[in-house]
C-alpha positions in Angstrom: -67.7 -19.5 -101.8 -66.0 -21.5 -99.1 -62.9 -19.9 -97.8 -59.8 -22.5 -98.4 -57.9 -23.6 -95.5 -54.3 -22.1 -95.2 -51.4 -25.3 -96.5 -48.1 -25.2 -95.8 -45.2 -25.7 -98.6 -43.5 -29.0 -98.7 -39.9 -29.6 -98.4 -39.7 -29.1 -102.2 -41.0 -25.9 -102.3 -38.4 -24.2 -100.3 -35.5 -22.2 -102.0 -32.0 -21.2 -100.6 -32.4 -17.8 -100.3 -36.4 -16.7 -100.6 -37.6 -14.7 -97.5 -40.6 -13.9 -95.8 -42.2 -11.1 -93.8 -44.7 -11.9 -90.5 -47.0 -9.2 -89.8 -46.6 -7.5 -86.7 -47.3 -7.6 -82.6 -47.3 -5.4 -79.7 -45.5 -6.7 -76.5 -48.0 -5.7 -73.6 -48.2 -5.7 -70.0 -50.4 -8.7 -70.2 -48.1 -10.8 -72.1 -45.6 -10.4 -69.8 -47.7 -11.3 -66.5 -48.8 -14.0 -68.3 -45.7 -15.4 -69.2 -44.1 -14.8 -65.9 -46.7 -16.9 -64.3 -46.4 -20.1 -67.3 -42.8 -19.9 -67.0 -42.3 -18.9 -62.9 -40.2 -15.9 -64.2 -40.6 -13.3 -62.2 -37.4 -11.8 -62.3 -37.8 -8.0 -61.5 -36.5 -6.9 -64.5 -39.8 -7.7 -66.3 -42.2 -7.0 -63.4 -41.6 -4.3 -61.2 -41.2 -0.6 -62.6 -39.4 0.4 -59.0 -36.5 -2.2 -59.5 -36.0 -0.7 -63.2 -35.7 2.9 -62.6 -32.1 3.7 -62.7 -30.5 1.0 -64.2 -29.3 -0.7 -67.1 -32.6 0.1 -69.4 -34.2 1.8 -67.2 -37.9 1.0 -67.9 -39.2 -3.3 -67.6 -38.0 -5.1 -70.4 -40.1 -8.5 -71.8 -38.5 -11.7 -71.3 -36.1 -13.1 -73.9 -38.0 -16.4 -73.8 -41.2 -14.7 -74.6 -39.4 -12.5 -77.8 -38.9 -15.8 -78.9 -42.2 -17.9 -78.2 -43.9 -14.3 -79.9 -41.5 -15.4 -82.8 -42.6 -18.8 -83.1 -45.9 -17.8 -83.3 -46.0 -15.0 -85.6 -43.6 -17.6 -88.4 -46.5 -20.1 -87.8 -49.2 -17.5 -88.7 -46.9 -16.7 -91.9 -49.0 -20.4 -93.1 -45.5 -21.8 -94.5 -45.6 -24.4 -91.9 -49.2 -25.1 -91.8 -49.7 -29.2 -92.2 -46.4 -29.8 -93.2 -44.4 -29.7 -90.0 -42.9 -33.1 -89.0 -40.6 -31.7 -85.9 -38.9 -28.5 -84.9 -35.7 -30.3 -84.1 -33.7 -27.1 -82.7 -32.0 -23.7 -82.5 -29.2 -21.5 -81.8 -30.1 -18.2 -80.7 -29.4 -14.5 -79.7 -30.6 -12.1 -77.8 -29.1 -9.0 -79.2 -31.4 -6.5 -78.1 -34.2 -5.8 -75.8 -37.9 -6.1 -76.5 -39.5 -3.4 -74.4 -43.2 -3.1 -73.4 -45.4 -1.2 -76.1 -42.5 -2.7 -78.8 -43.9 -3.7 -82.1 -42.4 -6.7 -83.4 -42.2 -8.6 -86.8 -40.4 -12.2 -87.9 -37.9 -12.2 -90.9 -37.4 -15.9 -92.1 -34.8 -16.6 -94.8 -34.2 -20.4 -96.1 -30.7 -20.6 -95.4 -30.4 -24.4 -96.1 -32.1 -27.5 -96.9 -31.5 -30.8 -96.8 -33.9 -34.0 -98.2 -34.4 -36.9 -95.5 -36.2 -39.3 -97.9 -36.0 -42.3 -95.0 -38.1 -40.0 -93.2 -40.1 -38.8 -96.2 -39.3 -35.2 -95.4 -36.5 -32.7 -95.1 -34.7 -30.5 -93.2 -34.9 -26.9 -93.4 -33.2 -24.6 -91.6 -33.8 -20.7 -91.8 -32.4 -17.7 -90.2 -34.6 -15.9 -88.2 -34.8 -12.3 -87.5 -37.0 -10.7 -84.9 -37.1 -6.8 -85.6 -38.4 -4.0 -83.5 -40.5 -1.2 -84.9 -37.4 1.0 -85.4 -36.1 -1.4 -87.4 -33.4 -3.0 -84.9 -32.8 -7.1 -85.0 -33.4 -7.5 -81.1 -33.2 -11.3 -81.4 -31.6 -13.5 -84.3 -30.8 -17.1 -85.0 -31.0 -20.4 -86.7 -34.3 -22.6 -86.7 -34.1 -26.0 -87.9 -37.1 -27.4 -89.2 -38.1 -31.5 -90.6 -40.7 -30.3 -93.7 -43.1 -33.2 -95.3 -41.9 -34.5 -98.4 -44.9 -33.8 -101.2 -47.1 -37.0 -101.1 -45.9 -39.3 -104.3 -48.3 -39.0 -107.4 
């Protein structure tokens, strides 16, 4: 048996209200070097262990911007999105907590609105996001807003 590729749900599909769990990831040391040297972030906070000690956290925290690119990531591996995506047309967002090294992280996604395009033969979705530590703590939250296929006509 062949396995079946992973499809995404078309604008139709979504429902006000339904919600969906990622699975999880561990922030490492090598995900932070490596996103300090895409992004040129290499703000001491996240790379240097002597700089930490004593202050506000006390131990190197990940960068915000990477939380939220680990987000991305683990909502596309959910498959929702897979082939249906037209545009991610934006976001407001919080960092409400940090992400330490060694965290575990997961996605909550909730469809908080849609809206149909048909000029565009799609339509919007928006959802709120969640992205929870192991302990259960939102460390970063927000609003994605999402342009969904329409499901092809008969």
């Amino acid at each position: 048996m062949a396995l079946k590729p992973i499809q995404g749900l078309f604008f139709e599909e979504f429902v006000v209200g339904d919600r969906i769990t990622s699975a999880s990831r561990t922030v490492t040391e090598a995900d932070v070097v490596a996103f300090a040297g895409v992004s040129g972030d290499y703000n001491e906070i996240h790379t240097s262990e002597a700089f930490v000690k004593g202050g506000r956290f006390g131990r190197r925290i990940a960068h915000g911007l990477l939380g939220l690119s680990i987000a991305s990531g683990l909502a596309f591996q959910m498959g929702f999105m897979v082939g249906t995506v037209e545009v991610f047309r934006g976001l407001e967002w919080e960092f409400t907590g940090a992400i330490f090294l060694g965290d575990t992280i997961h996605v909550v996604a909730e469809v908080a609105e849609t809206k149909a395009v048909p000029r565009l033969n799609c339509g919007k979705v928006a959802f709120k996001i969640s992205v929870v530590n192991q302990d259960g703590q939102v460390v970063q939250r927000g609003t994605w807003s999402i342009l969904i296929k329409m499901k092809p006509a008969a």
